[in-house]
Residue, then its C-alpha position, 0 to 999 in steps of 0.5 A: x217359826x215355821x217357813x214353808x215353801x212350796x212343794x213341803x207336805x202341808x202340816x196337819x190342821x185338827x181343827x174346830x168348825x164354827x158349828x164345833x166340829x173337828x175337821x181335819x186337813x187329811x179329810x180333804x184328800x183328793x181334793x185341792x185345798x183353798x187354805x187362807x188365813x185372815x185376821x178378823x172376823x167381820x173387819x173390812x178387808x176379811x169381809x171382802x175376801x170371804x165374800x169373793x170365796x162365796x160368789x165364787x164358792x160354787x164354781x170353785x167347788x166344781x174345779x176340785x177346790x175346798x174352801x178353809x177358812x182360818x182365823x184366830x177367832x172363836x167358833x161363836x165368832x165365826x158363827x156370825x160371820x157365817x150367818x151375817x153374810x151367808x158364807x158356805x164354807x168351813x172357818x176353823x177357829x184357831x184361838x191357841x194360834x197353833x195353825x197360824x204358828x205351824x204354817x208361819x203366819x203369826x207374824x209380828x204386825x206394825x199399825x199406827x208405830x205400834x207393834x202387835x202379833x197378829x195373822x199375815x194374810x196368806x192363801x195356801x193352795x195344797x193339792x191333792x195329796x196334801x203338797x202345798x201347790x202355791x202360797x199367796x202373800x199378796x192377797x188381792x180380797x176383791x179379786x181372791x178366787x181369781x187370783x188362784x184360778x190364775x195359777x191354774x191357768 
């Protein structure tokens, strides 16, 4: 299992959009990366957190962010989550858990005493020459594009 830290060069994403596009992490050079990874489509929590990045999203952009989204569902599924509540930002679908397992995020969960494998809400912050800036674990989803406003403050 990957630990990163800050100040580690941010490992490579090669990656599926929702519409089946490749992105690539290095296509966002010269741009500060907003990277967060959350565990379900359309669940409550992650619903919050991706809507707060898309009543931020403008302003975000005009700071010299990029906003990714990575979770392990489909591209089908994060299609519909993108048209249910009108986000406008790239979700990469990372169905072999190859992302989360390269930036240490697929982490043994405990829910009800049952123990299952599944993703850490985490928020990477990388820079513009792909150095991880800042790692949130503890993501505030009401208030998630403040909490990185925050760090830049």
């Amino acid at each position: 299992m990957t630990t990163l830290e800050v100040g580690n060069k941010a490992p490579e994403i090669i990656a599926k959009n929702q519409t089946g596009n490749t992105i690539k992490l290095s296509d966002f050079k010269g741009k500060k990366v907003i990277l967060y990874f959350y565990p379900k489509d359309n669940t409550p929590g992650c619903t919050t957190e991706a809507c707060n990045f898309r009543d931020n999203y403008q302003s975000l952009v005009s700071e010299g962010f990029e906003v990714l989204g990575v979770s392990i569902d489909s591209e089908q599924s994060h299609q519909k989550f993108i048209t249910k509540f009108d986000l406008p930002f790239n979700l990469l679908a990372d169905e072999e858990q190859q992302i989360v397992n390269d930036y240490g995020v697929w982490v043994e969960k405990n829910m009800y005493g049952k123990k299952y494998m599944g993703t850490a809400r985490t928020t990477f912050v990388i820079n513009e020459e792909g150095v991880i800036d800042h790692i949130i674990k503890k993501v505030d989803n009401k208030n998630a594009s403040q909490q990185i406003r925050d760090l830049y403050v």
